[in-house]
DSSP file (Angstrom, degrees, kcal/mol; ACC not computed):
  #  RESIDUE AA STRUCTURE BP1 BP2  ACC     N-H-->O    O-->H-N    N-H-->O    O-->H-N    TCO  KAPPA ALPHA  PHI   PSI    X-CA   Y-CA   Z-CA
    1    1 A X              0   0    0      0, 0.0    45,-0.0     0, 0.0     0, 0.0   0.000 360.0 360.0 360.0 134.8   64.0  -66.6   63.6
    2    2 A X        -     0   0    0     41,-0.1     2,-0.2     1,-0.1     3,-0.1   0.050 360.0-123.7 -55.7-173.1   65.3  -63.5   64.4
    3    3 A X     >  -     0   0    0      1,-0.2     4,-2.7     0, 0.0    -1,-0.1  -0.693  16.9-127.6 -48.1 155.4   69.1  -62.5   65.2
    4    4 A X  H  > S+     0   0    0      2,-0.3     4,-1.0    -2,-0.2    -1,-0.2   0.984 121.4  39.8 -52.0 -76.4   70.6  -60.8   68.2
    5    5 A X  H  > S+     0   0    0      1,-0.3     4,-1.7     2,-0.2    -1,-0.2   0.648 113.4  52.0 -76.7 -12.7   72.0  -58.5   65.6
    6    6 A X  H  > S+     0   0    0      1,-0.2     4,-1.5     2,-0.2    -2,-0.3   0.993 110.0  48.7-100.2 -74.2   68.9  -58.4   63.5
    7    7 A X  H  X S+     0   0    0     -4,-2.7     4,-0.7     1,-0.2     5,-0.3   0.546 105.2  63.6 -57.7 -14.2   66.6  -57.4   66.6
    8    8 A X  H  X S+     0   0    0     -4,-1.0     4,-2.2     2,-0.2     5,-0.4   0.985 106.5  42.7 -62.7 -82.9   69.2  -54.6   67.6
    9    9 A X  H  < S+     0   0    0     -4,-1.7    -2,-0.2     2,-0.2    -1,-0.1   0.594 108.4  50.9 -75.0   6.8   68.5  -53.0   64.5
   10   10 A X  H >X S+     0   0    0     -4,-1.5     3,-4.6     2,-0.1     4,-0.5   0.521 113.6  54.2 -87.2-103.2   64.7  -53.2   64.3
   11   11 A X  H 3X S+     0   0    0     -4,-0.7     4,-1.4    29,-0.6     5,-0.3   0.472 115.7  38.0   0.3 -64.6   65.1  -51.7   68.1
   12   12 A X  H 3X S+     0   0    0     -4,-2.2     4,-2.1     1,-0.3    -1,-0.3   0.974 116.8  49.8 -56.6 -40.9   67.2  -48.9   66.6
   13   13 A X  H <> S+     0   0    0     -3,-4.6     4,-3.6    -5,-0.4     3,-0.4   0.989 108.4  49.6 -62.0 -42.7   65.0  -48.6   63.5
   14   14 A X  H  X S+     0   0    0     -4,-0.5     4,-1.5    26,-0.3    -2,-0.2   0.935 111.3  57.6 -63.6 -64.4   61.5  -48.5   65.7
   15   15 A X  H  X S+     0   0    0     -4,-1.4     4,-0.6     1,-0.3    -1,-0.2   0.566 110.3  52.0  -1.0 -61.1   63.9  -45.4   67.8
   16   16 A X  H  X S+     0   0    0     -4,-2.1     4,-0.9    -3,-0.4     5,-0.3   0.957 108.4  37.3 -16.8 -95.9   64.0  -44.0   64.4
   17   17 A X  H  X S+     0   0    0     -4,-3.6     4,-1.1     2,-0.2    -2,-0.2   0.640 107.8  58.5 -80.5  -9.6   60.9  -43.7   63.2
   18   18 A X  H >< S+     0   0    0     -4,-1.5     2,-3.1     2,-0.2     3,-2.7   0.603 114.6  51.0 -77.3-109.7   58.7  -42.6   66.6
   19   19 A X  H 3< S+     0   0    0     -4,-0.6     4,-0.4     1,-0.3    -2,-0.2   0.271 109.5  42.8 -36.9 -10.8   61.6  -39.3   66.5
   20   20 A X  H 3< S+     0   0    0     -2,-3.1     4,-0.5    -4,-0.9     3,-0.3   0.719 115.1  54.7-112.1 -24.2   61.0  -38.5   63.1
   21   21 A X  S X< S+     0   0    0     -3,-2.7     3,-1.9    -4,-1.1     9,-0.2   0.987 105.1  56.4 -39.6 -66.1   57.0  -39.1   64.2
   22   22 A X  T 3  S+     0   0    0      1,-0.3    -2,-0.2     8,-0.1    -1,-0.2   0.563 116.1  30.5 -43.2 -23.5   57.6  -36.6   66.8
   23   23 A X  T 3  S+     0   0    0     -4,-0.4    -1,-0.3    -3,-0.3    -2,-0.2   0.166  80.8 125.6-128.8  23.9   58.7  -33.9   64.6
   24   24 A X    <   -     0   0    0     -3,-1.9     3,-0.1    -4,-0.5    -3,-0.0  -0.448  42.2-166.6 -63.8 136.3   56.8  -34.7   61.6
   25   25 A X  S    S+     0   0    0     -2,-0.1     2,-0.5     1,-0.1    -1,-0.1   0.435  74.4  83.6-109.0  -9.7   54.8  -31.2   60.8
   26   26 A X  S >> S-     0   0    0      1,-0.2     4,-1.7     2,-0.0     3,-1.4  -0.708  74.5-151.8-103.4 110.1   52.8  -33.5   58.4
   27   27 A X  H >> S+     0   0    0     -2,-0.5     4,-1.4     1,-0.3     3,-0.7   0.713  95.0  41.1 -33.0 -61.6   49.8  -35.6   60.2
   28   28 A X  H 3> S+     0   0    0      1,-0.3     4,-1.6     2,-0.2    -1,-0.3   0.594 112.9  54.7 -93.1 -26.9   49.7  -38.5   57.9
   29   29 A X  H <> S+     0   0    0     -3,-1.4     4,-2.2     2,-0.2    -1,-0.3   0.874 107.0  50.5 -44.6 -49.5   53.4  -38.7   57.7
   30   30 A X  H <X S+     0   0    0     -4,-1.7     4,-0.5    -3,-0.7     5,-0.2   0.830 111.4  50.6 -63.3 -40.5   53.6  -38.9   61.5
   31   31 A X  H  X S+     0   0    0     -4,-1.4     4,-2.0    -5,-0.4     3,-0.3   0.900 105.5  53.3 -18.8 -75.3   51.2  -41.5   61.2
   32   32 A X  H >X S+     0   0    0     -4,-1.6     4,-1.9     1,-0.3     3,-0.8   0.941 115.6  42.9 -37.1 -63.8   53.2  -43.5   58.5
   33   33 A X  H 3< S+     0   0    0     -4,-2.2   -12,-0.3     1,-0.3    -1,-0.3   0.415 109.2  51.2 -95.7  16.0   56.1  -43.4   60.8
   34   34 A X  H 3X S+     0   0    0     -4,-0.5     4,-2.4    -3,-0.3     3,-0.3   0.682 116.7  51.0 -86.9 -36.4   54.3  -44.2   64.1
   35   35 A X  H <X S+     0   0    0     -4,-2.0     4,-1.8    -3,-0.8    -2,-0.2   0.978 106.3  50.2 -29.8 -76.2   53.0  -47.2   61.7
   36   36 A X  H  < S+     0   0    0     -4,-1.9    -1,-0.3     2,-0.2    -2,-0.2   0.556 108.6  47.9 -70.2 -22.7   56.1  -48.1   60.7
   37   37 A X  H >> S+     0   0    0     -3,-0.3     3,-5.3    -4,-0.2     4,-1.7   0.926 108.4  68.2 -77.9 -54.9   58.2  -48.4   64.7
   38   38 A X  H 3< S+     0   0    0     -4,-2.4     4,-0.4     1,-0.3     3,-0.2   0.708  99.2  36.2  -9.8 -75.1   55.3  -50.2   65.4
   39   39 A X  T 3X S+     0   0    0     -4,-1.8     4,-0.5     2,-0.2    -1,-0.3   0.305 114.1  57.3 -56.8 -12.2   56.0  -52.6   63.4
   40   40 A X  H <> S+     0   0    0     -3,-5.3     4,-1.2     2,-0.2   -29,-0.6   0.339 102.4  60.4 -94.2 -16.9   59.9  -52.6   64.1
   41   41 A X  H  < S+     0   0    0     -4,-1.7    -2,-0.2    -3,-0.2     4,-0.2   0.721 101.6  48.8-110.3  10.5   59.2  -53.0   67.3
   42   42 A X  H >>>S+     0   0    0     -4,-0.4     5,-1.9    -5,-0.2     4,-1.7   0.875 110.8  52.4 -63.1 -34.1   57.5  -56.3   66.7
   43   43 A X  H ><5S+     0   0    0     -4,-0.5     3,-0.6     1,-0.3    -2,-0.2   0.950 108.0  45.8 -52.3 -56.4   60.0  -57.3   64.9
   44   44 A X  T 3<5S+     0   0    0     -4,-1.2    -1,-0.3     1,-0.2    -2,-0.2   0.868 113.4  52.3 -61.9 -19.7   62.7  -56.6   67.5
   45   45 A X  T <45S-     0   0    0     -3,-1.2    -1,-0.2    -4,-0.2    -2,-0.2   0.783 118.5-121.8 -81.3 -28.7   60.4  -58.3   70.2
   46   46 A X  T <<5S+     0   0    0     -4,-1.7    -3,-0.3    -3,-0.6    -2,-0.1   0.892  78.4 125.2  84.2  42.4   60.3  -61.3   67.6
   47   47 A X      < +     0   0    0     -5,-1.9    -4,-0.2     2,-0.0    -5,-0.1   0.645  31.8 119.5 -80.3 -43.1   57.1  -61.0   67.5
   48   48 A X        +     0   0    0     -6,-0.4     2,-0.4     1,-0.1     4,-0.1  -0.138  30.6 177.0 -36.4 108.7   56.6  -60.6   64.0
   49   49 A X        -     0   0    0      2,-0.1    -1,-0.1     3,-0.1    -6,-0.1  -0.800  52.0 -21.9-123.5 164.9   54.6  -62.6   61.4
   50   50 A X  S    S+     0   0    0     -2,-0.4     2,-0.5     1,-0.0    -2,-0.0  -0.132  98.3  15.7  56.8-134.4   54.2  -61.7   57.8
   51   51 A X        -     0   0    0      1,-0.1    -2,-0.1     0, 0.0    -1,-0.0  -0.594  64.0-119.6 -84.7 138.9   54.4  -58.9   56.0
   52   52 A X  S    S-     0   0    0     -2,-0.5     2,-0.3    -4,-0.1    -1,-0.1   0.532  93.3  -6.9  -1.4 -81.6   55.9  -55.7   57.1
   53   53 A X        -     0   0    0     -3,-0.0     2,-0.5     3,-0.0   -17,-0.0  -0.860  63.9-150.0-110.5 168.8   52.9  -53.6   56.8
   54   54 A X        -     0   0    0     -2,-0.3    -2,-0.0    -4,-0.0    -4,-0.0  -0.998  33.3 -98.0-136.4 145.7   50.2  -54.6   55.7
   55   55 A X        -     0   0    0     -2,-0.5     2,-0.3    13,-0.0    13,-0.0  -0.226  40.6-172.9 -77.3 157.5   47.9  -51.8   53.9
   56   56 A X        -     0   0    0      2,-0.0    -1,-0.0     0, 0.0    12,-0.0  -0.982  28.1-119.0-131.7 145.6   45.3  -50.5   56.0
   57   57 A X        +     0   0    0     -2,-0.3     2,-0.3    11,-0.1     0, 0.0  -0.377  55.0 149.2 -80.0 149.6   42.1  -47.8   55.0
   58   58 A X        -     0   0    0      2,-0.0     9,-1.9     0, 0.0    10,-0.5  -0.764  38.7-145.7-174.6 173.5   42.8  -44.6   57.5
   59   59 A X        -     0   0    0     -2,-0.3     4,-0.2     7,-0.3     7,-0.1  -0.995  25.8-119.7-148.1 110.0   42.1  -40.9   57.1
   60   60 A X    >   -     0   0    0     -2,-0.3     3,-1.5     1,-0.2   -33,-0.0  -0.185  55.4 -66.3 -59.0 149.8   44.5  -38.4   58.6
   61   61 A X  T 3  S+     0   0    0      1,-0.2    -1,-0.2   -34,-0.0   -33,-0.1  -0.198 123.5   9.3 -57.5 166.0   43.1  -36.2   61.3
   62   62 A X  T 3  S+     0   0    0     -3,-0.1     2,-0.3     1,-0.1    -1,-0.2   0.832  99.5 128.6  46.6  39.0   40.5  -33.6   60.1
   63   63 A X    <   -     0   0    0     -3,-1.5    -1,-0.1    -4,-0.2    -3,-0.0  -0.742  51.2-151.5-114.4  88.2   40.5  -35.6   56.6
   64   64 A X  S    S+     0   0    0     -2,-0.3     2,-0.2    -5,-0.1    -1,-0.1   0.525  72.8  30.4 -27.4 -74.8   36.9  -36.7   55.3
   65   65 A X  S    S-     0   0    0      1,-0.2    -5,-0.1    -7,-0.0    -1,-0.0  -0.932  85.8-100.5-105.6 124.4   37.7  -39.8   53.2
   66   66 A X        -     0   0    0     -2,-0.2    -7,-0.3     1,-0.2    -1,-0.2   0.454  27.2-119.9 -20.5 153.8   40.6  -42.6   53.4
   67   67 A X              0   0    0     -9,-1.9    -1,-0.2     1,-0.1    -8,-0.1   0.590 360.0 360.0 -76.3 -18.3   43.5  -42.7   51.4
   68   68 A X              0   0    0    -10,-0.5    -1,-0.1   -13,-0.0   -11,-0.1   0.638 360.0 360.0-114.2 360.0   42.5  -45.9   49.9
């Protein structure tokens, strides 16, 4: 179970990483770090089970083939 102080900073963290989405100039970066609040903001909800991320196949726009 989470903390009060431990859901703050997933909050703060998911804050984070959709700005650094938002001005990302790189597609698959923006991705990453849309990925990645996601996932901070189960965590701050308490939502959360397992691992962080977990990898997933995906292709950045106007990209053929996955990255994996």
């Amino acid at each position: 179970m989470e903390s009060d102080r431990d859901r703050l900073y997933y909050a703060r963290r998911a804050q984070t990483e959709r700005a650094r989405a938002e001005v990302s100039t790189d597609k698959a970066a923006a991705v990453a770090h849309l990925a990645m609040a996601a996932e901070y903001e189960r965590r701050a909800m308490g939502t959360a089970t397992g691992p962080v991320l977990a990898a997933q196949s995906w292709s950045a726009p106007g990209q053929e083939r996955s990255l994996h």
